[in-house]
C-alpha positions as CSV (number, residue, x, y, z in Angstrom):
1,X,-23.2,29.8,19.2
2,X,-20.0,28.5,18.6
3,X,-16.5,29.9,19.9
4,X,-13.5,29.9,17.2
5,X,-10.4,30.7,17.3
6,X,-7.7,30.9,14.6
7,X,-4.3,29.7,16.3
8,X,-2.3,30.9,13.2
9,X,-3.5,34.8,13.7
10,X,-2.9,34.3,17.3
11,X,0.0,36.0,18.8
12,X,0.0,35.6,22.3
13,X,-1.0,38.6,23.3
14,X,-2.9,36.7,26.2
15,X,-6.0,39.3,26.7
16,X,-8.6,35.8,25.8
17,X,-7.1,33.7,28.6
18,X,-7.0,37.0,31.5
19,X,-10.5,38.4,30.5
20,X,-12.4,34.7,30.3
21,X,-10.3,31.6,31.7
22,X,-13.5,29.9,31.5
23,X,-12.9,29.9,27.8
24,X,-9.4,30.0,27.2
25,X,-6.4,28.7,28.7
26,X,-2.6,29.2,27.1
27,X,0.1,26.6,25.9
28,X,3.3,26.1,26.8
29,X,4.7,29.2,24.3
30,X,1.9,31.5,25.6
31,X,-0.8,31.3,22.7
32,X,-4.1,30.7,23.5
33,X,-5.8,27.2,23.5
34,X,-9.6,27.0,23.7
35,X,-10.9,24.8,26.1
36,X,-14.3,23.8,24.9
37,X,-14.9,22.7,21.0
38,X,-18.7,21.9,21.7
39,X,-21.8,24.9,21.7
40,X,-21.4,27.6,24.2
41,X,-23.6,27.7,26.9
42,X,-25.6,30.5,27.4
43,X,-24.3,32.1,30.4
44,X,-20.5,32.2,28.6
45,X,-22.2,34.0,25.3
46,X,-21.4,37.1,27.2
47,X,-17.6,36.0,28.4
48,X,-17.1,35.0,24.8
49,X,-18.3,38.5,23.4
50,X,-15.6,39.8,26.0
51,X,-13.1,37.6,24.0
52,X,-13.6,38.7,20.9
53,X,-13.4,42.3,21.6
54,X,-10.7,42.5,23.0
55,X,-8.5,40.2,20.7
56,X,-5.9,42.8,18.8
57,X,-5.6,40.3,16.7
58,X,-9.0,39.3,15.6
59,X,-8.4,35.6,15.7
60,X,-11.4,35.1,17.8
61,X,-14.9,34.7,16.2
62,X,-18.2,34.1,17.6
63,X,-20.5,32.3,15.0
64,X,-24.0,30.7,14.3
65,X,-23.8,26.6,15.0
């Protein structure tokens, strides 16, 4: 599985980097950055779920690699 996250939908709401800063970190204006581009591992799959439900946004995804 592969983590996405759309930086233009993104408005720094900062739930991603709170719930999961294993995933996620923020940038200097408070949006989130993600901190791995490669395949999850399996033991984030259920951190990243936790990421995507709780973006108000929806500018996380979770998808098939």
């Amino acid at each position: 599985m592969k983590l996405r996250l759309d930086r233009e939908t993104c408005q720094g709401h900062g739930r991603c980097y709170a719930l999961t800063p294993e995933l996620f970190d923020c940038d200097d204006e408070g949006y989130a950055v993600l901190k791995m581009a490669s395949d999850l591992a399996p033991e984030l799959l259920d951190a990243a779920r936790l990421a995507v439900d709780n973006c108000p946004e929806y500018a996380i995804t979770l998808e098939d690699a």
